[in-house]
FIBAMAR-560655 format. One line per 2 residues: number of its first residue (from 1); their letters; for each residue x negated, y negated, z negated of N, C-alpha, C, O. Coordinates in pm, 1 decimal. Layout:
NUM	a	X Y Z X Y Z X Y Z X Y Z  ...
% end
This chain:
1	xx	-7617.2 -10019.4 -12460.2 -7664.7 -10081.3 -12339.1 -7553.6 -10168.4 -12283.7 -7443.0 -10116.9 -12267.5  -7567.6 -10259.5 -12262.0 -7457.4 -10397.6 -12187.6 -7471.6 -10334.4 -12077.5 -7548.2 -10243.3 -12046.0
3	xx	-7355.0 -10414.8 -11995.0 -7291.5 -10371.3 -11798.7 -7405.0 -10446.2 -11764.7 -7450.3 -10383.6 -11669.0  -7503.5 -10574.9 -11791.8 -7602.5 -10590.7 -11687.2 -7722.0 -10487.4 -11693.2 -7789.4 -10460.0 -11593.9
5	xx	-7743.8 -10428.8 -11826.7 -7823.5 -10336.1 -11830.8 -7799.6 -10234.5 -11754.6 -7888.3 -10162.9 -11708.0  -7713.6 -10223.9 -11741.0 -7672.2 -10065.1 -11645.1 -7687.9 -10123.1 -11478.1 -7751.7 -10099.7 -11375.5
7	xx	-7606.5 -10193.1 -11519.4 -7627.4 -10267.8 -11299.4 -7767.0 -10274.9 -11292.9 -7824.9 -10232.2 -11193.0  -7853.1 -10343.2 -11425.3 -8011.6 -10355.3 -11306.2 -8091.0 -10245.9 -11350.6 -8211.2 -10232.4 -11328.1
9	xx	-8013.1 -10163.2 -11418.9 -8104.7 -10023.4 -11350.1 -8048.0 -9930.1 -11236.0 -8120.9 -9849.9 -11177.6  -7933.4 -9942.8 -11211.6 -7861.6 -9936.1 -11085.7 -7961.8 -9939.9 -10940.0 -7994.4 -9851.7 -10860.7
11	xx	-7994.3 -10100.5 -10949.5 -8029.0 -10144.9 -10840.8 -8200.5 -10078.4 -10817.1 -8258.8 -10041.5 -10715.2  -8239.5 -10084.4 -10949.8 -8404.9 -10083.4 -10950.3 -8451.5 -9951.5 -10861.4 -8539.2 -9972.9 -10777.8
13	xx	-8404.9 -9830.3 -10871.7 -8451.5 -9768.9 -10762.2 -8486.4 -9793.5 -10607.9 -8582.9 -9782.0 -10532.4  -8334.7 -9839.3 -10604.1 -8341.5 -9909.8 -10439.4 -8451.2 -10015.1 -10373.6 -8480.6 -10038.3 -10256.4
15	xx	-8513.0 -10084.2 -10535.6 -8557.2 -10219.5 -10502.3 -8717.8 -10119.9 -10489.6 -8798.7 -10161.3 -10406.6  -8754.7 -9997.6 -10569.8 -8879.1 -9957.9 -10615.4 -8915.4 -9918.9 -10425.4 -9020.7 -9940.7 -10365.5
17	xx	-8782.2 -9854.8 -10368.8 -8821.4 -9774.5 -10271.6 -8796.5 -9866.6 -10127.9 -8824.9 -9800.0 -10028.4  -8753.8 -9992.7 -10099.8 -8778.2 -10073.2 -10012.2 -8692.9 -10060.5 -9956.8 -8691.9 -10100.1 -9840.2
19	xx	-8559.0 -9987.6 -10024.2 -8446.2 -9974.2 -9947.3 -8422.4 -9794.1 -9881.2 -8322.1 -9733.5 -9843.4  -8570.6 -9755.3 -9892.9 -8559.9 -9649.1 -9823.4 -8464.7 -9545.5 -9920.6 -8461.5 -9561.0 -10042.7
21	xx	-8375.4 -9421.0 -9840.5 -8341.4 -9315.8 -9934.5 -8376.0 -9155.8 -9930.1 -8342.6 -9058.1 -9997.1  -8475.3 -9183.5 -9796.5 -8584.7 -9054.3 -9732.3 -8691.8 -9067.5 -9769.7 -8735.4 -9182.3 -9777.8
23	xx	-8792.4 -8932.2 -9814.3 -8925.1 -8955.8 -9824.2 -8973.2 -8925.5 -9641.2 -8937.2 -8847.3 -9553.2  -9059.4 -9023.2 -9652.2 -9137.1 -8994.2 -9464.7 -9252.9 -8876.6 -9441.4 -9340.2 -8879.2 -9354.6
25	xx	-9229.7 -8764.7 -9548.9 -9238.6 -8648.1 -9519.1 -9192.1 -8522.2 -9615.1 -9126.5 -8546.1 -9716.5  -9229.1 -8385.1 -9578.9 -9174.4 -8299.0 -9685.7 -9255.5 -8244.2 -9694.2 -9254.9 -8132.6 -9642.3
27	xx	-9388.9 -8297.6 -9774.6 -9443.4 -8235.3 -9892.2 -9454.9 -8178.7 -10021.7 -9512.3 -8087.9 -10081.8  -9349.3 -8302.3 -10043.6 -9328.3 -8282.1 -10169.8 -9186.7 -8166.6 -10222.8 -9072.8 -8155.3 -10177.7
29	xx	-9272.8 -8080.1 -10358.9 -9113.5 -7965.9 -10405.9 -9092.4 -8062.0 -10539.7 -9145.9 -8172.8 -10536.1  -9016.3 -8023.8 -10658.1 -9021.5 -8046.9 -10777.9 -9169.1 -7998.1 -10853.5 -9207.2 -8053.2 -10956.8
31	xx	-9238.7 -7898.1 -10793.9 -9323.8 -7807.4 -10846.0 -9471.2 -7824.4 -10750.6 -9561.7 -7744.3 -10774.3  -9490.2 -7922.8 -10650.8 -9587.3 -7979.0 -10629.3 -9676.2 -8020.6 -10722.1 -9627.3 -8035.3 -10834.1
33	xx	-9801.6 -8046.2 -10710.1 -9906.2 -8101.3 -10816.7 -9935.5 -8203.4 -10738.0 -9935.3 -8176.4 -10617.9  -9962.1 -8318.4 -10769.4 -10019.3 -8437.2 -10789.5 -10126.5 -8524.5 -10857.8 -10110.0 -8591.3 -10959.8
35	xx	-10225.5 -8514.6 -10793.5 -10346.8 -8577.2 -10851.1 -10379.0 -8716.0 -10809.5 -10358.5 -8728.8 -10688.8  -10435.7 -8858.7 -10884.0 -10500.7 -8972.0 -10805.3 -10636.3 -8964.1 -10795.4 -10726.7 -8943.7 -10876.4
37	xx	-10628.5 -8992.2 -10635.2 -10776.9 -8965.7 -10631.7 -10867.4 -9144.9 -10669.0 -10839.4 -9264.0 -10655.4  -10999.1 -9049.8 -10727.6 -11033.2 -9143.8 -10840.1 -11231.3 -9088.7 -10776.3 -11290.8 -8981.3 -10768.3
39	xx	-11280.3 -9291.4 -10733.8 -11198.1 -9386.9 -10722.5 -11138.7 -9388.1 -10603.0 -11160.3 -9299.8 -10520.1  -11046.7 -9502.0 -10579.3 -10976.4 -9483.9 -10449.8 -11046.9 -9540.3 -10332.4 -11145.7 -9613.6 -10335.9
41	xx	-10977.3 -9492.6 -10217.3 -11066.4 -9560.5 -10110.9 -11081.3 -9716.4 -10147.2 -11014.2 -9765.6 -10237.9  -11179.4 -9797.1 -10066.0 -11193.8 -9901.3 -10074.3 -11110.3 -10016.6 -9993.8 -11108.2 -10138.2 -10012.7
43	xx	-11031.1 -9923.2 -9881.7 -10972.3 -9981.7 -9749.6 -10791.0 -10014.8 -9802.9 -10696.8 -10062.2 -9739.4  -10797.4 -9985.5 -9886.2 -10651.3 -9958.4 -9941.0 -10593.2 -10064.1 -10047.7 -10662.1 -10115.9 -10135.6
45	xx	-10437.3 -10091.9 -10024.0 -10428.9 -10230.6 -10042.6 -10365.6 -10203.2 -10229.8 -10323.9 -10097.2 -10276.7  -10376.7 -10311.8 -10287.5 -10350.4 -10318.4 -10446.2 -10220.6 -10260.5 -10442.1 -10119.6 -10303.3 -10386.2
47	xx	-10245.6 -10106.5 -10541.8 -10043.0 -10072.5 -10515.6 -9956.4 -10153.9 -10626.2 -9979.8 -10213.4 -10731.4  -9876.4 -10132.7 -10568.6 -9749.2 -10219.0 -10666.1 -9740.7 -10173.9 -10795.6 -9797.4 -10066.8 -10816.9
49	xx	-9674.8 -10236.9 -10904.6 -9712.2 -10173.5 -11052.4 -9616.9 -10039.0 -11073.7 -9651.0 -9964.1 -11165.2  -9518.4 -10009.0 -11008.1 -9469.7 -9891.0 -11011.5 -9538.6 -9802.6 -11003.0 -9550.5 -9712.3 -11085.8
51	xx	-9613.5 -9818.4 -10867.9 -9686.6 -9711.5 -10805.9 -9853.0 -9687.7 -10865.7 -9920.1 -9585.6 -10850.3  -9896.6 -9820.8 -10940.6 -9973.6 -9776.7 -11034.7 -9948.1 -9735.0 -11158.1 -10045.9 -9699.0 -11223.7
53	xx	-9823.6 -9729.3 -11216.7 -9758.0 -9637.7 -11355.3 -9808.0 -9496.0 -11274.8 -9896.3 -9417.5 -11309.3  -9713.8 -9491.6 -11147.4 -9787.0 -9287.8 -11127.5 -9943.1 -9287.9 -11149.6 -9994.2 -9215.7 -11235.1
55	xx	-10016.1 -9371.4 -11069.2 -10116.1 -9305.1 -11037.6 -10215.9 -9302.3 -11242.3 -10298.3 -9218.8 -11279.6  -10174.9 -9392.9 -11303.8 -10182.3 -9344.9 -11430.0 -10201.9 -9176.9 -11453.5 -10294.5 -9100.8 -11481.2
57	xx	-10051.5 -9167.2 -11424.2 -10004.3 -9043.9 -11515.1 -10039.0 -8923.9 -11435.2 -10010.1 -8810.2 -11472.7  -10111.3 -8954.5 -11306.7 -10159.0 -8856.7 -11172.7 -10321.7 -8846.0 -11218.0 -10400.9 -8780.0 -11150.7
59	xx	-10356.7 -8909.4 -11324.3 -10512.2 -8916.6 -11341.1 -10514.8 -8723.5 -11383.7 -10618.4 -8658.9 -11367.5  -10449.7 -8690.9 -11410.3 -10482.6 -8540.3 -11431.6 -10343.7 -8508.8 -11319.2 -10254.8 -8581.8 -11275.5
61	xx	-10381.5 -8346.2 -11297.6 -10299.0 -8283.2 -11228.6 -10150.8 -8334.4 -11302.2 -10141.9 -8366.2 -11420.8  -10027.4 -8334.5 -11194.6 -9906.0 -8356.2 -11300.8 -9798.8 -8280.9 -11168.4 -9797.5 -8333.2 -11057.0
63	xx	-9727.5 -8175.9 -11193.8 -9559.3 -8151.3 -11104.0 -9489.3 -8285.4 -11063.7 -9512.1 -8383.8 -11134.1  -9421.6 -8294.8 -10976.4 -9336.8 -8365.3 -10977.3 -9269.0 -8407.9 -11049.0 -9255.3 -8526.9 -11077.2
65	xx	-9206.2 -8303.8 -11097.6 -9057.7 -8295.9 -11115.5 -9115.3 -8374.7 -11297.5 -9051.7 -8465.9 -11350.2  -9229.7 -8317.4 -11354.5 -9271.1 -8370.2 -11482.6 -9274.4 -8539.5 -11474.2 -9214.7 -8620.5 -11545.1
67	xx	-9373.9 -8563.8 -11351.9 -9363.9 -8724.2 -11354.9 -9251.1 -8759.1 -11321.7 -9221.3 -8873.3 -11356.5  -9193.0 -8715.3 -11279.1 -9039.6 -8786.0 -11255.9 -8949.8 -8857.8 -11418.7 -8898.2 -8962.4 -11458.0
69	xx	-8980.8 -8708.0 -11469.5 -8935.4 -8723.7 -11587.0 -9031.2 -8838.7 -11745.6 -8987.8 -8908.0 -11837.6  -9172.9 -8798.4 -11696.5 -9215.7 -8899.6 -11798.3 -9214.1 -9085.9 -11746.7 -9244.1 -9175.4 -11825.7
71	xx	-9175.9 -9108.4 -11611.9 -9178.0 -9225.6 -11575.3 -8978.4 -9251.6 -11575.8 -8924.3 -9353.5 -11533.0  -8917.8 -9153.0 -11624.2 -8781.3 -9208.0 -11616.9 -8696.3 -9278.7 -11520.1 -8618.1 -9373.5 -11527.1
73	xx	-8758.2 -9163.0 -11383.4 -8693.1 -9256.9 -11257.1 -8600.0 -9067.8 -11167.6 -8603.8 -8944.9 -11171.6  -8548.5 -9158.6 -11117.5 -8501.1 -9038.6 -11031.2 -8586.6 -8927.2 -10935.7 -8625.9 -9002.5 -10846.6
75	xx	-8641.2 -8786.1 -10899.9 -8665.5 -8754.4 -10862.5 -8712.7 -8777.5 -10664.1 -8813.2 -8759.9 -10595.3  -8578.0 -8822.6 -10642.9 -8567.4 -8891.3 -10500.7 -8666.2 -8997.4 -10500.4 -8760.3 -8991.0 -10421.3
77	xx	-8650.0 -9127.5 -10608.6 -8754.7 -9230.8 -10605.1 -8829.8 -9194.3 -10613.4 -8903.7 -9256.9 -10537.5  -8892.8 -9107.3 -10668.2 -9048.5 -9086.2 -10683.0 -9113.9 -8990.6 -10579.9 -9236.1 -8975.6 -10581.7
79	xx	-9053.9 -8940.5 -10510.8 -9098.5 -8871.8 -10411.6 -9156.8 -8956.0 -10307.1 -9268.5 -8947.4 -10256.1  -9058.4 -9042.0 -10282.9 -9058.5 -9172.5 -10208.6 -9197.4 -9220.3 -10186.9 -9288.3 -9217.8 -10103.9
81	xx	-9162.4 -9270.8 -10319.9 -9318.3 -9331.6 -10364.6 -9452.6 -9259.4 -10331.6 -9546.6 -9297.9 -10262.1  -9430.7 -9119.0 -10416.0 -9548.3 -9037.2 -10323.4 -9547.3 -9003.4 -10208.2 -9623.7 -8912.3 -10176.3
83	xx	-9507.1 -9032.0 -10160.8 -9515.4 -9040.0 -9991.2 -9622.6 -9148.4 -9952.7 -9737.0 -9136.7 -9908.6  -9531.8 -9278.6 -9990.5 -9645.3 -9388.6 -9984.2 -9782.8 -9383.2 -10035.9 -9868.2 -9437.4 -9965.8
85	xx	-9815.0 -9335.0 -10131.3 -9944.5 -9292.9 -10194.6 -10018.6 -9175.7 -10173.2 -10140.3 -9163.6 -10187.1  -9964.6 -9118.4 -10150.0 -10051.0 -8981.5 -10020.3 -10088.4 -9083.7 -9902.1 -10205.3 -9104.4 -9869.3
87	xx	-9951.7 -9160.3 -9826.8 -10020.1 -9170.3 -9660.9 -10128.1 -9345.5 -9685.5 -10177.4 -9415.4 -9597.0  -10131.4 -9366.5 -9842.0 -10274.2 -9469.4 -9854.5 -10328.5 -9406.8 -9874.7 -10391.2 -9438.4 -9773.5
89	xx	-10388.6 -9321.3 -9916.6 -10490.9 -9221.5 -9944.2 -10549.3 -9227.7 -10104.7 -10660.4 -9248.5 -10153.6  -10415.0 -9198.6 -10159.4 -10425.6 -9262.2 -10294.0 -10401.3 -9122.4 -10378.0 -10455.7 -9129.9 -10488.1
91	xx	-10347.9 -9022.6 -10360.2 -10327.5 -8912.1 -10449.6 -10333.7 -8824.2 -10307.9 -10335.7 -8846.8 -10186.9  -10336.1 -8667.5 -10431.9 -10348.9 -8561.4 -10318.2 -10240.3 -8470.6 -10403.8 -10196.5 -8473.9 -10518.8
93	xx	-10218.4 -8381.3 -10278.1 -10060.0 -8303.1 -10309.9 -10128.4 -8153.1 -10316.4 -10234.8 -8130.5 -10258.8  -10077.8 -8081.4 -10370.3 -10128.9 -7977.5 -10378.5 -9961.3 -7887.1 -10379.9 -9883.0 -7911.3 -10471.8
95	xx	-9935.1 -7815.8 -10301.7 -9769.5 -7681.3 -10316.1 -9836.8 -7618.7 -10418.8 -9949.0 -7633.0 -10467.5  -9718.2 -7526.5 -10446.8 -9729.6 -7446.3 -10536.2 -9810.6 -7314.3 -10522.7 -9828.3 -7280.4 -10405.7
97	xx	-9851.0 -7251.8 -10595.4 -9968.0 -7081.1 -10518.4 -9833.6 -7033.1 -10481.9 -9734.4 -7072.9 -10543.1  -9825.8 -6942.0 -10376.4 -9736.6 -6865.7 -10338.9 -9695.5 -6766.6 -10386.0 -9785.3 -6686.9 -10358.9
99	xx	-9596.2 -6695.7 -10456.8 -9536.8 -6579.9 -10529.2 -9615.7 -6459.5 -10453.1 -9666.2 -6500.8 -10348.7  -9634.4 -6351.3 -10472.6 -9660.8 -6209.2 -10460.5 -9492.8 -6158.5 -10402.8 -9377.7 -6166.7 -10445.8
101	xx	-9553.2 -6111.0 -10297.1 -9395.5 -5987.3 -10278.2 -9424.0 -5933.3 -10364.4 -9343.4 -5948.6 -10456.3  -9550.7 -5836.2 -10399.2 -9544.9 -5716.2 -10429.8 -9505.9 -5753.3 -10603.7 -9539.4 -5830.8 -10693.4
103	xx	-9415.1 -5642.7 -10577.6 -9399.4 -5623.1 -10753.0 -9415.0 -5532.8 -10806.2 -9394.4 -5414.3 -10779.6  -9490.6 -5632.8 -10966.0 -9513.2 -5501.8 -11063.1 -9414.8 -5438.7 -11138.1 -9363.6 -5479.4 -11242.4
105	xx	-9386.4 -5310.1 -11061.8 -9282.7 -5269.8 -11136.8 -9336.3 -5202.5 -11306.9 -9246.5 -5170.4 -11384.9  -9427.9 -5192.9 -11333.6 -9489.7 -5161.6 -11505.4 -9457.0 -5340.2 -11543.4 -9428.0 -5344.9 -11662.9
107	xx	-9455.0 -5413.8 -11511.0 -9460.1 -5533.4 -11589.5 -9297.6 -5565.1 -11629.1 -9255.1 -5584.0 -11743.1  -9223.6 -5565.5 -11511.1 -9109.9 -5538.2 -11534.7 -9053.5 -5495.2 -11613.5 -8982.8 -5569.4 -11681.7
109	xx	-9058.5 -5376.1 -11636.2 -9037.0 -5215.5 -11705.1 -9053.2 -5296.0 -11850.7 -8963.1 -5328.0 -11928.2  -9168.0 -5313.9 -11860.4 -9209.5 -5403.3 -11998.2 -9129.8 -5512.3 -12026.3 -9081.0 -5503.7 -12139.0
111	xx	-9106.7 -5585.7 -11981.5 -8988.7 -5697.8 -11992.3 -8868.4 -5642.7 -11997.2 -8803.3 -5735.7 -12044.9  -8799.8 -5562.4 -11982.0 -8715.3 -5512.1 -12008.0 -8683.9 -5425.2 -12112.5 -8580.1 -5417.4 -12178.2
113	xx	-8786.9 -5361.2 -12119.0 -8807.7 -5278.2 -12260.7 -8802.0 -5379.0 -12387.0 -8755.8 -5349.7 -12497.3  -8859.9 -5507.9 -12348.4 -8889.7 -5599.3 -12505.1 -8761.7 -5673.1 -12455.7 -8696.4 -5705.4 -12555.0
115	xx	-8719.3 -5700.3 -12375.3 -8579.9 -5763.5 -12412.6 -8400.5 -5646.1 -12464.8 -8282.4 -5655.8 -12498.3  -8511.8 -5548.7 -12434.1 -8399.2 -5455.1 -12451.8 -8390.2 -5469.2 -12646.2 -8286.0 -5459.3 -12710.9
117	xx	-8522.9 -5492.7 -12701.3 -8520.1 -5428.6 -12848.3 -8507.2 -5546.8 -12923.9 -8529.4 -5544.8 -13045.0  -8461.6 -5686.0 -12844.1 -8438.5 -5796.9 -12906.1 -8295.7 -5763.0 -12951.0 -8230.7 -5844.2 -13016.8
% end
């Protein structure tokens, strides 16, 4: 990769996110789901081609932290971005199910037993 290759991927985040380096809310984890909703409203303006690469890869449920990684951008940028595309009404966020306090201690027990005889 040449030094301009590296500088203009340098810059390209900054340029994807409008300068911003906050998402304008905290919805989003690494482990959020992300869906585009399909079709989209009608009131909503043509997204930029970045932001239609996600909604691509949002056509099925996808984590964050996965699209982050199959679009090859930083986690921070893309949050960003879904921010913007949630508050067009362009994808929907879904958290993660919430863990159980309660624990199974037989399941445990079992996991330990089979890692014991590895």
């Amino acid at each position: 990769m040449s030094g301009g290759d590296t500088a203009g991927r340098l810059v390209r985040p900054f340029a994807l996110t409008g300068g911003r380096t906050r998402p304008s809310r905290a919805d989003f984890t690494l482990i959020t789901t992300v869906t585009a909703i399909d079709p989209p409203p009608a009131w909503s303006a043509r997204p930029q081609a970045e932001q239609q690469r996600i909604l691509r890869r949002c056509a099925e449920p996808v984590a964050v932290a996965e699209l982050a990684a199959l679009l090859d951008l930083p986690v921070s940028v893309v949050v960003i971005m879904l921010c913007d595309l949630l508050e067009a009404g362009r994808i929907t966020a879904r958290p993660p199910h919430p863990v159980s306090r309660t624990t199974d201690l037989d399941l445990l027990q079992k996991v330990r037993d089979g890692l014991g005889r590895l």
